[in-house]
C-alpha positions in Angstrom: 159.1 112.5 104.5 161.8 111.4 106.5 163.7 110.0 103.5 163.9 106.4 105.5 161.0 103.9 103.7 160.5 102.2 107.0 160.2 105.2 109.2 158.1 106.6 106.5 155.7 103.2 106.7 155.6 103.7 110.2 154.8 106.8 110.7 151.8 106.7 107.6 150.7 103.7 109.0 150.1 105.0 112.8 148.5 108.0 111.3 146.1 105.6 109.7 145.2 103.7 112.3 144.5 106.5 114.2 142.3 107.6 111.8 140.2 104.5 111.5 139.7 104.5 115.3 138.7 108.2 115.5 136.2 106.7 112.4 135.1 104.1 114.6 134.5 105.9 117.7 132.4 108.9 115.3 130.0 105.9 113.9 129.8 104.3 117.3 128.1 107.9 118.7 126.1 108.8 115.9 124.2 105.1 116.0 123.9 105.2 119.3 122.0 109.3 118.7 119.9 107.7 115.8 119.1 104.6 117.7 118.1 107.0 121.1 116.1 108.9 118.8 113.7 106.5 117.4 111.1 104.8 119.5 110.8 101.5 120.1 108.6 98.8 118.1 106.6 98.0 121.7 105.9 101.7 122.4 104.8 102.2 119.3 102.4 99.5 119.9 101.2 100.3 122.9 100.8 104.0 122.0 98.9 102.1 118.4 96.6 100.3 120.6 95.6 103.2 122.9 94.3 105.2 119.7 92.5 101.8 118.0 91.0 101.9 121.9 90.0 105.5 121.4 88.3 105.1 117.9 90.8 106.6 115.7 91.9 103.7 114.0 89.5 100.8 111.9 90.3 97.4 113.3 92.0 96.7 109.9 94.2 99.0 110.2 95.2 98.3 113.9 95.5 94.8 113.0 98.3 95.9 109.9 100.1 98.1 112.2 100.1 95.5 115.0 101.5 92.8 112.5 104.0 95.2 110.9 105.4 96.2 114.9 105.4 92.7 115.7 108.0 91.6 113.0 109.5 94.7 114.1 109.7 93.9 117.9 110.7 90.4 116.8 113.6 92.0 114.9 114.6 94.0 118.1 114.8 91.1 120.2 116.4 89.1 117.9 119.4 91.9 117.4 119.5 92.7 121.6 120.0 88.7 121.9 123.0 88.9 119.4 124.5 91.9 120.9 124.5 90.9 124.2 
């Protein structure tokens, strides 16, 4: 490019970092969207238990979705403890 190595190394290497931070920010916004986007194991729950309350759902199957959220919630409060 420039016909000095070094410059050359610099100048590939900034455009690669830059890169990987434009890559970074671009994931960062598109898991916050996906995380927005789907509803939480506790609202699921409650909106669960308002239709088992209603009659549209056997206690069995209540009882498996209620387990299945649980582990879920657990799983949510577990990962909002790591990340702060």
């Amino acid at each position: 490019m420039t016909g000095n190595p070094r410059t050359d190394l610099v100048i590939w290497g900034t455009v690669l970092l830059a890169a990987l931070g434009a890559l970074t920010v671009l994931v960062g916004k598109l898991r916050d969207r996906n995380s927005d986007e789907e509803p939480q194991a506790s609202e699921l729950l409650t909106k669960f238990k308002e239709i088992y309350a209603q009659g549209g759902l056997s206690s069995k199957e209540y009882r498996t979705i209620k387990t299945k959220l649980a582990d879920e919630l657990q799983d949510e409060l577990r990962d909002s403890d790591e990340t702060g």
